[in-house]
Structure formats: C-alpha cells, structure tokens
C-alpha positions, 0 to 999 in steps of 0.5 A: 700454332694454328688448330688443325682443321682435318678430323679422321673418323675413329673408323678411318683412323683404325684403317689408316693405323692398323690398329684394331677398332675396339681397341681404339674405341676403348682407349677413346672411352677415357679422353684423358688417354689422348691430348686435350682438344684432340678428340672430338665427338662427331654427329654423323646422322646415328643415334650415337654418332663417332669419334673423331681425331685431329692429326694431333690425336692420331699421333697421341693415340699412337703414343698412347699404344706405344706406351700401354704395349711397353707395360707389364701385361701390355694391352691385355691388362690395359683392356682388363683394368678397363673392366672390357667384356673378356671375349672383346679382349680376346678379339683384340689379343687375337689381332694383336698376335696377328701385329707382332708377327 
C-alpha cells in the first residue's frame, strides 16, 4: 500500500472534523492513542512546531473519539486519567455538550 503523502496540521484536522482542539492535542500527546506512522511532528517555523496527520490518522483519531465516548465517563474521564488542568476539562465538556445536541 502506498503511504499517503497529504499531512493535515492538528489545527486543520480539528476544523475539518469538528471536534475540539485541546482534546485533540491531548489525545495526540500519547502517540500510542493513534496508529503508528500516522502521526508526525511538523516544524512550522515556532518554538514547538504542530502536529500532523495522514488521512490515515484522522481516521484513527476519529476512532479513537468514537471509542473513549462509548466508556463509562466518556471524555471526561478520559481527559481525567490524563491528569488535564480541570478547567481545560471544562472547556472541552462544554463544547462536547455543545456536539450532542
């Protein structure tokens, strides 16, 4: 199978997916959350630089969400066995109150 050749910032991905941004980067903090080789780190000209996926990864994301959302405690808990700031956890519920309506 060929490798794919398009990488969607972090940025792009959260947009293109409507999903939220923290979230994401949080899931992407851990690259054992998304399938190996689907991930990469990209220099963009800061300090820190972003995260980029293959369409491979944006599916493996998206799997990923779909799977932490059918837990008991769903993302919340998720983002709490992360050890995330509570207010970032806030924010994230807030928007994903926002998703299920």
């Amino acid at each position: 199978m060929a490798r794919s050749t398009h990488i969607y910032t972090i940025e792009d991905v959260a947009t293109m997916i409507g999903e939220n941004l923290e979230l994401l980067q949080e899931i992407a903090a851990n690259s054992d959350n998304i399938d190996y080789g689907e991930m990469v780190h990209l220099h963009n000209g800061t300090e820190d630089g972003t995260t980029g996926f293959t369409r491979r990864g944006v599916e493996s994301l998206q799997e990923f969400l779909a799977e932490i959302r059918s837990w008991d405690g769903g993302v919340r808990e998720f983002l709490a066995n992360e050890n995330c700031d509570p207010e970032m956890i806030e924010r994230v519920m807030a928007e994903e109150a926002k998703l299920s309506v």
